[in-house]
C-alpha positions in Angstrom: 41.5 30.4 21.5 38.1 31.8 22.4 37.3 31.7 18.6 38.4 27.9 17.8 36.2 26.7 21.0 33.2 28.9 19.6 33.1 26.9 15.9 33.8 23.2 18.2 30.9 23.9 20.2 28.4 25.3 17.0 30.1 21.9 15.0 28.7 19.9 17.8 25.0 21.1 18.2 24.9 21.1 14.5 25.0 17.2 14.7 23.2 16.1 17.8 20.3 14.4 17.3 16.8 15.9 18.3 14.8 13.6 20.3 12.0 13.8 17.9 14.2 12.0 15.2 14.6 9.3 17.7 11.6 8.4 17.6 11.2 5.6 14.4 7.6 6.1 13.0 5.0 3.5 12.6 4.4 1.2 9.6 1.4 0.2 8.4 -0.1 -2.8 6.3 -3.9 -2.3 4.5 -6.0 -4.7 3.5 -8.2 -2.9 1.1 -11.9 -5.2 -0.2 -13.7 -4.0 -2.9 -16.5 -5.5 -4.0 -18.9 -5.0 -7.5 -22.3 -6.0 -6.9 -25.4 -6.2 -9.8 -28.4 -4.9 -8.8 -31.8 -4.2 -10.4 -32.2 -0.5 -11.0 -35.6 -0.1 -8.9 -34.1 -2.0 -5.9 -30.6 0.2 -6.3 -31.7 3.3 -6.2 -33.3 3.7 -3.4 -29.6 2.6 -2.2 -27.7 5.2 -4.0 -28.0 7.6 -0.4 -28.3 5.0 2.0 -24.8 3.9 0.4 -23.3 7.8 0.4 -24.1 9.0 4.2 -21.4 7.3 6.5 -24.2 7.4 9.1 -26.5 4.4 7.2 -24.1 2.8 4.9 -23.4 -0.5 7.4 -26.8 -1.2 7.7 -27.2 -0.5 4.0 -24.8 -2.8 3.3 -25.6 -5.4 5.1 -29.1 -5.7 3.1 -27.4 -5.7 0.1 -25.1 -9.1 1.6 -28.7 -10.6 1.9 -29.6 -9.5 -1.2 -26.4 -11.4 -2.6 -27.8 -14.3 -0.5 -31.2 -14.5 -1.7 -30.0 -14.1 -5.3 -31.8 -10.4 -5.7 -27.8 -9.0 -6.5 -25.3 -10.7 -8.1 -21.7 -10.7 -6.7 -19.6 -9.8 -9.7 -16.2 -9.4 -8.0 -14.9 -9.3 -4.1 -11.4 -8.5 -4.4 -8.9 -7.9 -1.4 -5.5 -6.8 -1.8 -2.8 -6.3 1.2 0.5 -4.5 1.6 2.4 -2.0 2.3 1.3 1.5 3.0 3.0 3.6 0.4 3.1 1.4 -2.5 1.6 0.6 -5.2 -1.2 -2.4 -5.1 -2.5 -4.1 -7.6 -5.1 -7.2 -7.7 -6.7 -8.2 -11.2 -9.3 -11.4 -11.8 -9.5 -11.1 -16.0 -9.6 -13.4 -18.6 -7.6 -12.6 -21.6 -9.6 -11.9 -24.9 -7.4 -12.2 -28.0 -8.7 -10.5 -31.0 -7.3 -9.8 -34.9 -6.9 -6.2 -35.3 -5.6 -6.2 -39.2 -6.5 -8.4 -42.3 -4.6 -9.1 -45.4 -7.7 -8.9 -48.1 -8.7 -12.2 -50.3 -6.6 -13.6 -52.5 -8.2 -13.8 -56.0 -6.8 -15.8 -59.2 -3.9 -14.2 -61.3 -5.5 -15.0 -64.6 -8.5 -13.4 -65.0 -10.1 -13.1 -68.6 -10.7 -9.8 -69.7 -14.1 -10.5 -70.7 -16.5 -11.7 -68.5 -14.6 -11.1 -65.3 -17.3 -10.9 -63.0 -18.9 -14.5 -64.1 -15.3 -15.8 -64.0 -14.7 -14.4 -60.1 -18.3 -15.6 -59.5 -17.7 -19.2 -59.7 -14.2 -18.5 -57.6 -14.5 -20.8 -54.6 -12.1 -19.7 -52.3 -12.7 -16.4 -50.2 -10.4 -16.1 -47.1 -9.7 -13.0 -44.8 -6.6 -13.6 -43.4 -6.1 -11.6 -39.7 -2.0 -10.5 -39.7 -1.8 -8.8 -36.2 -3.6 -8.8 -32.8 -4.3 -7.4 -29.5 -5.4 -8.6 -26.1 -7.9 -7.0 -24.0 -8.2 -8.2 -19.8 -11.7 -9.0 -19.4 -12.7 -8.6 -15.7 -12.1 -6.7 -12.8 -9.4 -4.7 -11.6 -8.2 -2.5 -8.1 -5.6 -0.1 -7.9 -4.2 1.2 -4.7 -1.7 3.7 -3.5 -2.6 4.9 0.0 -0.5 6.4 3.2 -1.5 6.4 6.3 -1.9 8.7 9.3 1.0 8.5 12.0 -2.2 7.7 14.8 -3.5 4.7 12.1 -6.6 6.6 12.2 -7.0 8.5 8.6 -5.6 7.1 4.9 -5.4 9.5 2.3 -6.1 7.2 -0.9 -6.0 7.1 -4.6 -8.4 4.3 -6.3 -8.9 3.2 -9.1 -11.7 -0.2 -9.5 -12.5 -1.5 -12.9 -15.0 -3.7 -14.0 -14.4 -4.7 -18.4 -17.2 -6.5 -19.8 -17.3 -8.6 -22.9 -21.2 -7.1 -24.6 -20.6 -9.4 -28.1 -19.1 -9.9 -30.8 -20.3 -7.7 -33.7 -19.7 -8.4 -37.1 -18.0 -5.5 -39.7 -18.1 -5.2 -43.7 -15.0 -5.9 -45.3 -16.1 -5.6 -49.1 -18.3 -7.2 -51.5 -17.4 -10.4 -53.8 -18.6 -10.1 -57.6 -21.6 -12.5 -56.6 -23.0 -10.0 -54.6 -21.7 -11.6 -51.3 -21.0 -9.4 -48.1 -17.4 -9.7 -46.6 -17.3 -9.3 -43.1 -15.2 -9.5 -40.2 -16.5 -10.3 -36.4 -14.7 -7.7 -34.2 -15.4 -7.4 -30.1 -17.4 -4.4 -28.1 -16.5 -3.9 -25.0 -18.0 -2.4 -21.9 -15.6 -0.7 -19.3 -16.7 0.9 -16.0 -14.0 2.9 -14.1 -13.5 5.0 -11.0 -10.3 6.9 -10.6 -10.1 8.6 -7.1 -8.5 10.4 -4.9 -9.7 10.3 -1.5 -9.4 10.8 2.4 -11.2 8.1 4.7 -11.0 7.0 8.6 -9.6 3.7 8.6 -12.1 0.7 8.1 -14.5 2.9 6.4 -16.9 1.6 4.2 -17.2 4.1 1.0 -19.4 3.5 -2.3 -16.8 4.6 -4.8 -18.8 3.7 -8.3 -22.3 3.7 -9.3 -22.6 2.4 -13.2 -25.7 1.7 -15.4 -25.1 -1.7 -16.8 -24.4 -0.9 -20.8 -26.7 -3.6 -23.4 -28.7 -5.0 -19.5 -32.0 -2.9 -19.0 -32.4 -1.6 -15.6 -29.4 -3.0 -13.9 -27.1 -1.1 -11.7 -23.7 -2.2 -10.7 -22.4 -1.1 -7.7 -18.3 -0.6 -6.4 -18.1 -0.7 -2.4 -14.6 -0.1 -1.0 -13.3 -0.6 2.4 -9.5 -0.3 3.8 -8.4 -1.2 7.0 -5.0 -0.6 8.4 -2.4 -2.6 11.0 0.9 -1.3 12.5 3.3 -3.8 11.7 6.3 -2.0 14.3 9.2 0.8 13.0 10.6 0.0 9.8 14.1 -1.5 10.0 
């Protein structure tokens, strides 16, 4: 008897609930903002530490807003983004660029004499490069987000990643020479892509400079990526 009420008792505290399970833990939303400013080089440099020491980056920023305003910078992108903490989020402003990627080569005559081929294929009028297959590039800008938050709401551990794809030009590529002594060519595009991929840890609301890129084919422009994420408890989850 002594033995059966030993295992009902140990079975019993084995599924009592602690009082710190009890307790149902916060949820939180974010709203993360990231904005992609142009600046000139000699006016963004200066900047560069302003923009890095948590101590002067407000006030920092707050000259480059009237920089926006005066038309000194140029406000590429101001994306914001909310959800869930813990989940993925993703915000993208592109415009899709559609590009051939393969060619079937000209089609030239089936009869060509065997003398004088090259003053026969001379005179042909009809040169075509025909594109067969193609891709798609997003041109624009781009923020990932994956962040969790602290059970107080105060820190949010964080991983980033802003884009910014540029179109430079279209840039033209041999694709043979005709008997005439006409160039082939093909117009294929260049791209310029500036990236961040991060993992950080930042008090809630703080304002971080997460990218500093020299503007590819633009002398003496700087584009800068600002990020700031801001939490709200939303109550226990169901």
């Amino acid at each position: 008897m002594r033995l059966l009420l030993t295992l009902v008792i140990v079975a019993g505290l084995a599924v009592s609930p602690r009082a710190e399970d009890a307790v149902a833990k916060p949820q939180w939303n974010l709203t993360a903002e990231c904005q992609m400013v142009v600046l000139p080089q000699k006016v963004a440099l200066p900047l560069i530490a302003e923009l890095s020491d948590d101590a002067r980056i407000e006030a920092a920023w707050a000259g480059v807003q009237k920089m926006i305003e005066s038309g000194t910078a140029t406000l590429i992108a101001n994306i914001v983004l909310k959800g869930v903490a813990g989940k993925k989020l993703l915000s993208e402003t592109f415009e899709e660029l559609r590009y051939a990627t393969e060619f079937d080569p000209p089609q030239l005559p089936q009869d060509v004499p065997n003398e004088k081929a090259a003053e026969f294929l001379k005179n042909w009028p009809i040169v075509g490069i025909t594109p067969t297959s193609f891709e798609t590039r997003n041109v624009g800008a781009t923020l990932e987000l994956e962040a969790n938050v602290s059970e107080d709401g105060s820190w949010i551990s964080a991983n980033v990643v802003p884009q910014h794809v540029r179109l430079l030009r279209f840039a033209k590529h041999d694709a043979g020479i005709m008997p005439s002594g006409e160039r082939l060519s093909v117009e294929q595009p260049q791209f310029h892509t500036m990236k961040n991929t991060l993992s950080m840890h930042l008090r809630a609301g703080q304002r971080v400079l997460v990218g500093v890129h020299k503007l590819h084919g633009e002398e003496n422009l700087i584009e800068f990526f600002v990020l700031r994420v801001s939490v709200q408890k939303t109550g226990a989850p169901q």
